[in-house]
ZAMARGU-4260 file (C-alpha; in steps of 0.2 Angstrom, whole numbers, plus 5000, padded with zeros to 4 digits):
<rodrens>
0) 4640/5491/5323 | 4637/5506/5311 | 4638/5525/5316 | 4629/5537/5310 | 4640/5553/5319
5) 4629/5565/5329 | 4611/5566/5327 | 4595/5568/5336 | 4585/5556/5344 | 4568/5552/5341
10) 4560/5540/5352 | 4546/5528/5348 | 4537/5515/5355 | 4530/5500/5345 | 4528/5481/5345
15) 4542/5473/5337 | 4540/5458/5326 | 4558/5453/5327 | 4555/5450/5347 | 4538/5449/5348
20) 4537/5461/5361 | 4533/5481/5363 | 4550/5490/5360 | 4556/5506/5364 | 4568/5514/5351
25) 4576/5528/5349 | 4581/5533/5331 | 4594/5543/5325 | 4587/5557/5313 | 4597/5567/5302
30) 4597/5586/5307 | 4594/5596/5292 | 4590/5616/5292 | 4573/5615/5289 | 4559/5617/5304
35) 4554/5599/5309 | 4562/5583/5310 | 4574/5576/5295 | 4575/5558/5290 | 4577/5542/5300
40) 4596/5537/5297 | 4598/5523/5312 | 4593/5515/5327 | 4602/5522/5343 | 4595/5509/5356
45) 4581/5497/5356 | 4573/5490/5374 | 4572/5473/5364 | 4591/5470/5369 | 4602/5468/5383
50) 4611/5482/5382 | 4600/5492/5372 | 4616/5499/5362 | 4620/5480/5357 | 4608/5477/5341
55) 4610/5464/5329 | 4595/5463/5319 | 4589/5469/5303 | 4581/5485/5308 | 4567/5484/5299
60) 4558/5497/5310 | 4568/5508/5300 | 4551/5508/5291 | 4538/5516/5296 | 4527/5507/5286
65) 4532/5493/5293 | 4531/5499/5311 | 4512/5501/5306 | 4508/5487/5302 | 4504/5480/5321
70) 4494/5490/5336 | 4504/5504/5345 | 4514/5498/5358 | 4506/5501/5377 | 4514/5517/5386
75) 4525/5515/5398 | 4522/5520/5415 | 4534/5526/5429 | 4547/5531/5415 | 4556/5547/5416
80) 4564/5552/5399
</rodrens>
């Protein structure tokens, strides 16, 4: 499992090829000093696995180009976040 220290977390919805499903993911972003968010470092947890803390794939939504690449993933009601 790699760390990536402390971050913030930036969540996202998508569908993820890997599963074939829509996936909720929260990234790690590297805080930096400038006003707005700094670079995706790392994937936090991902609804595609059981636990979310426990992935094992590639992490190609790493990407954003490749998360666009497929339709947005369908909000998800009834959450509280």
């Amino acid at each position: 499992m790699e760390s990536y220290g402390a971050g913030r977390g930036l969540r996202r919805r998508f569908r993820c090829a890997w599963s074939g499903r829509d996936a909720e993911v929260e990234f790690i972003v590297r805080v930096r000093g400038l006003p707005g968010p700094g670079p995706i470092v790392g994937v936090r947890t991902c609804s595609a696995w059981d636990p979310p803390t426990a992935i094992e794939c590639q992490r190609r939504c790493l990407d954003p180009a490749f998360r666009r690449q497929w339709e947005p993933a369908r909000p998800v009601h009834g959450r509280r976040g």
